[in-house]
C-alpha positions as CSV (number, residue, x, y, z in Angstrom):
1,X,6.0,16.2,-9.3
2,X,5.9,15.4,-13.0
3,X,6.4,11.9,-14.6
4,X,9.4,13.0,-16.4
5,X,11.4,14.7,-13.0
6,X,10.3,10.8,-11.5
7,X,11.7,9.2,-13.9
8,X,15.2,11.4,-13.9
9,X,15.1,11.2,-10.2
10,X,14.9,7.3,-10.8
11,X,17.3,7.0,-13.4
12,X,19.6,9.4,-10.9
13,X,18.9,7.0,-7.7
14,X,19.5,3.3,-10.2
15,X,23.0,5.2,-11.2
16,X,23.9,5.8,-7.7
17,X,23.6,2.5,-6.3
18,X,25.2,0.9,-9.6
19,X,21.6,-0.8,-10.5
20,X,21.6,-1.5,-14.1
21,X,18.5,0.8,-15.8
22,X,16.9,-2.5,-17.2
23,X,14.0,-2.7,-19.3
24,X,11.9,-4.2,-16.3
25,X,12.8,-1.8,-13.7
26,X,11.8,1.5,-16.3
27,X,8.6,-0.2,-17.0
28,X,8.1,-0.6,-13.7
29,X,8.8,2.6,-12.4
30,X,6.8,4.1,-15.3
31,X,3.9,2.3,-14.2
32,X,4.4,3.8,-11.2
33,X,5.3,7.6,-11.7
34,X,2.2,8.7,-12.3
35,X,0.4,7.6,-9.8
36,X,-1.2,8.9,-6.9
37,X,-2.8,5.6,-5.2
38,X,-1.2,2.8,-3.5
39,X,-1.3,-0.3,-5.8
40,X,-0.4,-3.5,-4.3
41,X,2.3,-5.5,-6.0
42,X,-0.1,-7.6,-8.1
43,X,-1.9,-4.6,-9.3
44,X,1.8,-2.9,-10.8
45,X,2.5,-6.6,-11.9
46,X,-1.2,-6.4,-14.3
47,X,0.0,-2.7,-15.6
48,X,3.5,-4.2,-16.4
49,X,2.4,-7.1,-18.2
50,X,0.3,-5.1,-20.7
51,X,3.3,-3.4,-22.1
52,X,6.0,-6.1,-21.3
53,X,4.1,-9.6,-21.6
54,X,7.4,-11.7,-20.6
55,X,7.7,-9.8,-17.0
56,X,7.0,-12.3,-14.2
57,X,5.5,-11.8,-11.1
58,X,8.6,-12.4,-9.1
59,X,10.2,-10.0,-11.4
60,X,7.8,-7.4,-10.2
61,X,8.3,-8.6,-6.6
62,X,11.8,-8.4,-6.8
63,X,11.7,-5.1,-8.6
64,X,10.0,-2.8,-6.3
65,X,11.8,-4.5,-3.0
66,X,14.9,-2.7,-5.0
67,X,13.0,0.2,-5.1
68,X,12.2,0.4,-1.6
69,X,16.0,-0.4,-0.3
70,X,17.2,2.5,-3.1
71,X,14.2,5.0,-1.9
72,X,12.5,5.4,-5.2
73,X,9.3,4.2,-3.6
74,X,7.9,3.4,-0.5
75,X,5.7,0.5,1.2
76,X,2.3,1.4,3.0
77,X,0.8,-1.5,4.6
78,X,-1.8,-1.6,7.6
79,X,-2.3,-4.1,9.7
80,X,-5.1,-7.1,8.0
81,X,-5.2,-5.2,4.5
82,X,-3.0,-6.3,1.3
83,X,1.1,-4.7,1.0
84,X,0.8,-1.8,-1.0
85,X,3.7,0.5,-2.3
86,X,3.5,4.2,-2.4
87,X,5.1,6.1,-4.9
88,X,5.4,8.9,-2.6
89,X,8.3,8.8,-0.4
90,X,8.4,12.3,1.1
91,X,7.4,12.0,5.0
92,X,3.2,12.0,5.1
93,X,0.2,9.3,6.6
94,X,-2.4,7.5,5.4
95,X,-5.9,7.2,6.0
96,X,-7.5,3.2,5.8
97,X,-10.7,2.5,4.4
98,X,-11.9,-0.1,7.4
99,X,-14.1,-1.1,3.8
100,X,-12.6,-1.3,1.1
101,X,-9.0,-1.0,2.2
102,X,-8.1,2.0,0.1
103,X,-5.2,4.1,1.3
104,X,-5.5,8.1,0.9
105,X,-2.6,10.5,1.5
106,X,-2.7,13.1,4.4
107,X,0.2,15.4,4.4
108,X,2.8,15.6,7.0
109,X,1.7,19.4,8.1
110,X,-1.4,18.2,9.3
111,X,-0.1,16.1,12.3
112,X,3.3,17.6,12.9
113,X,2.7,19.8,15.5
114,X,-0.4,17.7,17.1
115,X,1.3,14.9,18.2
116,X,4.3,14.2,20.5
117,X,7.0,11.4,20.0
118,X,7.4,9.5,23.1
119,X,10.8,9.6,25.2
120,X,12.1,6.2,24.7
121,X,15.6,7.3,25.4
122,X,15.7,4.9,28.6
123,X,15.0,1.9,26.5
124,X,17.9,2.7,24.6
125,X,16.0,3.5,21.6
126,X,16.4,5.8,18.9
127,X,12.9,6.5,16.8
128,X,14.1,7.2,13.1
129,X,11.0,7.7,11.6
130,X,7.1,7.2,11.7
131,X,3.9,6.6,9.8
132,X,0.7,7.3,11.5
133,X,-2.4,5.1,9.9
134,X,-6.0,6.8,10.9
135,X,-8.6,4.4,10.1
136,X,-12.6,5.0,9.2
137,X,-14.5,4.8,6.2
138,X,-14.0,6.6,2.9
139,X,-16.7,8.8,2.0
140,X,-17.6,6.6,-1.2
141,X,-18.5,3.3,1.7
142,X,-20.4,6.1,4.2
143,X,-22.3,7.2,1.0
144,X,-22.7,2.7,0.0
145,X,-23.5,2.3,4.0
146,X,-25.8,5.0,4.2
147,X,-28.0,4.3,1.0
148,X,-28.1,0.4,2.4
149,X,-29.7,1.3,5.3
150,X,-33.7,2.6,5.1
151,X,-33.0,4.8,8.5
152,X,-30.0,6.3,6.3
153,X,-27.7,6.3,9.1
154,X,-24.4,5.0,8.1
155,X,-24.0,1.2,9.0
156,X,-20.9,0.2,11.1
157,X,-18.1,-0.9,8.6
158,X,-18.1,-3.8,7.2
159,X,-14.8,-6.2,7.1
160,X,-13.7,-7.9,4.6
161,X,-12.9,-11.9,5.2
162,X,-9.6,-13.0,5.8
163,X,-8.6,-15.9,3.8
164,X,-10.8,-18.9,3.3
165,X,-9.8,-22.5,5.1
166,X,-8.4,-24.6,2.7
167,X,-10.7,-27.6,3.5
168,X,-14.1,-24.9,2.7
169,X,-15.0,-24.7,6.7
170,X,-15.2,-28.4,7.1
171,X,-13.7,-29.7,10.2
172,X,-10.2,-31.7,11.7
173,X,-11.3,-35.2,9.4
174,X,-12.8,-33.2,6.5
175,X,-16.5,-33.5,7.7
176,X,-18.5,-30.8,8.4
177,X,-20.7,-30.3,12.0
178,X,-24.0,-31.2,10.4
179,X,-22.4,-34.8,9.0
């Protein structure tokens, strides 16, 4: 869909739910309509603040929640890798990166008809909607994996690190084992 159709469908959508069509939330959506990745908030925050240096983080944060309760965009998060939003909010999956954590669209067509919702009906449930995640590598960390390896079989993936201890590893009184 084109930038300019986005940004009607946005203006449309801001209208309808009485949001004010402020400066921050077009610059925000415009650094969002023509993309095709899944940038994390911080990484629409940078974009923003080249074009509107006063725009706060929190600003950003606050900005694309809206978006996400109005339907203008959409969240894609997997389990252990950074929020993302998705500019895309038709009905489709991702693909993880088990790498580098990159998300990469795969069409709703494609699973449709291969899978089967489960009957929940005696739980009282009622399934509204679902996002299927398929994890592996990207074919740029095979083609990193393979050329580290002098067999050139691809190398099991690695994981990024979760966050760091604030104390640097050091133990419950701020020593470390080998002290």
């Amino acid at each position: 869909m084109a930038p300019t159709t986005r940004i009607q469908q946005f203006e449309a959508a801001c209208r309808a739910h009485g949001l004010p069509l402020t400066v921050q939330r077009r610059r925000i959506f415009e650094a969002l309509a023509g993309r095709t990745d899944h940038p994390t908030p911080d990484q629409v925050y940078a974009k923003v603040k080249q074009t509107l240096p006063g725009v706060s983080r929190t600003t950003v944060y606050r900005v694309l929640d809206t978006f996400v309760r109005v339907g203008v965009l959409a969240r894609a998060s997997s389990p252990g890798a950074a929020s993302r939003v998705d500019p895309r909010t038709s009905r489709h999956h991702h693909l993880v990166c088990r790498s580098c954590d990159r998300l990469f669209d795969v069409d709703e067509d494609a699973v449709r008809h291969r899978i089967r919702l489960p009957d929940v009906r005696r739980r009282g449930f009622a399934i509204q909607g679902y996002s299927i995640y398929f994890t592996g590598l990207c074919a740029a960390c095979q083609a990193e994996a393979t050329a580290a390896r002098p067999s050139g079989r691809a190398a099991a993936p690695r994981r990024r690190s979760g966050p760091r201890s604030h104390r640097g590893g050091r133990g419950r009184r701020g020593r470390s084992r080998t002290d």
